[in-house]
NUVOFI-818435 format. One line per field, with one value per residue (C-alpha): x, y, z; residue number from 1. Coordinates in steps of 0.001 Angstrom, whole numbers, plus 500000, padded with zeros to 6 digits. Example, Ala and Ser with C-alpha at 12.3 -4.5 7.8 and 13.67 -1.06 7.14 Angstrom:
X <- c(512300;513670)
Y <- c(495500;498940)
Z <- c(507800;507140)
sevo <- c(1;2)
***
This chain:
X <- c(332816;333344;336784;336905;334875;337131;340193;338565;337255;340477;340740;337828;339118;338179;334763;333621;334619;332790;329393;329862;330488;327460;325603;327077;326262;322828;321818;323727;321682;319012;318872;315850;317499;319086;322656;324476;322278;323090;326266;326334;324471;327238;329590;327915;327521;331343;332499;330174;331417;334889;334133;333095;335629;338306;336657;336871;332600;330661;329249;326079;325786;325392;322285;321327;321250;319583;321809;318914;316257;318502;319635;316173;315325;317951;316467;313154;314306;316268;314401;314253;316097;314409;312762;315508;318186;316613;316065;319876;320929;318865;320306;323514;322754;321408;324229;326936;325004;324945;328473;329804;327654;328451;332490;332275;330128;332465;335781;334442;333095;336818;338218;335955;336556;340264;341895;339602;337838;334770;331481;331261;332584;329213;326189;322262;320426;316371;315456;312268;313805;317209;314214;312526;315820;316497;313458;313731;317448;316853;314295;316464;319563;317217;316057;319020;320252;317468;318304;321673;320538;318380;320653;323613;320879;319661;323396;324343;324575;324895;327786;326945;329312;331772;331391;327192;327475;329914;327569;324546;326021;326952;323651;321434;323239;325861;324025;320253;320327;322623;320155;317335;319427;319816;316286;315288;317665;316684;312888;312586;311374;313216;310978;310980;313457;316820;320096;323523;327024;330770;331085;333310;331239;329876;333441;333698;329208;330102;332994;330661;328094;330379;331217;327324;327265;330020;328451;324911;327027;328479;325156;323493)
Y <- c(642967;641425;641563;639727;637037;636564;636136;634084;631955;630878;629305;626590;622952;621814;620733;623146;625839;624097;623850;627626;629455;627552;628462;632405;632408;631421;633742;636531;635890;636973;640155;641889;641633;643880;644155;644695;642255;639528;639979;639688;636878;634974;635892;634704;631130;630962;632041;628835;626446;627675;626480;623307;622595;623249;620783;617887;618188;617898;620816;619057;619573;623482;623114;619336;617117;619572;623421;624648;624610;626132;628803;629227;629457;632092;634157;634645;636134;638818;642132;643559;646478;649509;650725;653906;651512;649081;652083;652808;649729;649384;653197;651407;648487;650611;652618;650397;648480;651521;652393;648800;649190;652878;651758;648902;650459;654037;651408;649349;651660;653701;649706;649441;653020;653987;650229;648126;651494;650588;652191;655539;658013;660347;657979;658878;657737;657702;659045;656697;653896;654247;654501;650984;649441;650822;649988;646303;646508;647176;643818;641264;642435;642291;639019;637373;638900;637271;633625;634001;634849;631780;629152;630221;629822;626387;624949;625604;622538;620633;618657;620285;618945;621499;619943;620729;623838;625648;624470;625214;628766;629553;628815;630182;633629;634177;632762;633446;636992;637831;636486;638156;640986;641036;640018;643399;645834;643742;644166;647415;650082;653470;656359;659469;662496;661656;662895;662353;662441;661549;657863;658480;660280;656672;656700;659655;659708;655393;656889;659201;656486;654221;656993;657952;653537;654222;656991;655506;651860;654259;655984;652403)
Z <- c(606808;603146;603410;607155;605679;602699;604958;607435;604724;603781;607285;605828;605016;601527;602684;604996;602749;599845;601806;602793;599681;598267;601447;600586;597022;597877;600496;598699;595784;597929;596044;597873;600933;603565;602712;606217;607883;604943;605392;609351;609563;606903;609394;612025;609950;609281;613109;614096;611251;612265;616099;614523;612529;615363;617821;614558;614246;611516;609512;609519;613616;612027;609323;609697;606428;603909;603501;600777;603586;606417;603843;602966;606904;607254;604225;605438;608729;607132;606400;602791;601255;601435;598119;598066;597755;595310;592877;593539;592747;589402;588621;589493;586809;584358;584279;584036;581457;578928;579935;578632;575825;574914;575136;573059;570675;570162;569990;567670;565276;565292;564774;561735;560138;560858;560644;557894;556551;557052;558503;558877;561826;562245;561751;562080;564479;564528;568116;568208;567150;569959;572466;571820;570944;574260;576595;574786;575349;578944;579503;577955;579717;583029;582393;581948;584591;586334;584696;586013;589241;588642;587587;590232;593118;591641;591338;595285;596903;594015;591872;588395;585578;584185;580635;581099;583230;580105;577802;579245;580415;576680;575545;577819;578741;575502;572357;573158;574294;571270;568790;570856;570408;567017;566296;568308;565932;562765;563075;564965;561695;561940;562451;564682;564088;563699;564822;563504;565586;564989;566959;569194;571574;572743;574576;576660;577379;578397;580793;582479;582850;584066;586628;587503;588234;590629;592564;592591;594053;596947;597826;597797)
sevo <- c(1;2;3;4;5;6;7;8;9;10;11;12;13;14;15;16;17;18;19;20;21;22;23;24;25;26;27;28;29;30;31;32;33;34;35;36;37;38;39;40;41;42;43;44;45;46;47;48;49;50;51;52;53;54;55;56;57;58;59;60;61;62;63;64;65;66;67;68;69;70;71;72;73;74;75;76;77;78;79;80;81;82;83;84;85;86;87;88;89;90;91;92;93;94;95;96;97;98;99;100;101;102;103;104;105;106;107;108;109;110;111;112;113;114;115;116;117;118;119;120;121;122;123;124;125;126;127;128;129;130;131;132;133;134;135;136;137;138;139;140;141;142;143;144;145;146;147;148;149;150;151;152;153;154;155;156;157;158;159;160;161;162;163;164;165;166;167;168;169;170;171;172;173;174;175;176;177;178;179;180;181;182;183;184;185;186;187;188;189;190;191;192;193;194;195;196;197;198;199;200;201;202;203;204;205;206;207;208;209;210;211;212;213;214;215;216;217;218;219;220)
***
């Protein structure tokens, strides 16, 4: 059904097509919602902008003078995911958020020890500290998740300035959550046992997360 709507889409004039991927985005975002029936009521929306458009009318006959509220409208008819799924789909996240972060960190340590010579290929690692790094981990990455979510939903339907939006982007989802980030692994104390591997594993154990993401995505 995604793909019918992506190739109808391009059928959209400038406008229309506009006003509907912000209408998309914004229902889409919807992220405790059904997604089947999300998805067929967008394609109901776009077969009846599509009659419009074809008999010259405006896509304002469709939603009236205010999208947000008709979106909003359209959102509170559809039903919610069922828990099953939402755990799923935060499996789903979860995973593919320690995959990235288990690749990256096995290639960059073999970067820094077998190119500049640096680091160390088997590290320690306390056990109690990786599990508050990784529970605090876990809650920034989820809210600014969230802020994205946020900010996307809040731009829709609106002329946002590319010069503000990069800025404002960098900010609030690159620069912040790296310092809260760092402030987390800076401050945390070490304690608990400890445990000490060669680096590299981080590769093949982000691979098979990356892997577990995909199957929990398919079952969801």
């Amino acid at each position: 059904m995604i793909k019918e709507n992506n190739q109808k889409r391009k059928l959209l004039n400038e406008k229309n097509k506009k006003i509907y991927e912000d209408m998309l985005m914004y229902i889409r975002l919807s992220y405790d919602k059904s997604e089947e029936e999300t998805e067929e009521v967008l394609m109901e929306f776009l077969d009846h902008l599509l009659i419009l458009q074809e008999k010259g009318k405006n896509v304002e006959e469709l939603f009236g003078q205010d999208p947000r509220s008709y979106a909003d409208e359209i959102i509170g008819e559809l039903p919610k995911t069922v828990s099953k799924k939402r755990l799923l789909l935060f499996g789903m996240s979860v995973s593919y958020f320690f995959a990235v972060s288990g690749m990256l960190k096995g290639m960059l340590s073999m970067i820094l020890f077998y190119v500049f010579n640096q680091s160390e290929i088997s590290q320690t690692y306390y056990i109690g500290t990786a599990l508050v790094n990784t529970c605090l981990s876990l809650g920034v990455a989820a809210l600014v998740l969230y802020g994205i979510i946020r900010y996307l939903r809040w731009s829709c339907f609106k002329q946002v300035s590319k010069v503000f939006e990069s800025m404002f982007t960098g900010v609030l989802f690159g620069v912040l959550p790296f310092g809260m980030f760092m402030l987390i692994f800076y401050f945390i104390q070490s304690f608990g046992p400890t445990i000490t591997f060669d680096v590299y594993w981080f590769i093949p154990i982000g691979i098979m997360l990356f892997f577990l993401g995909q199957k929990l995505r398919k079952q969801a």
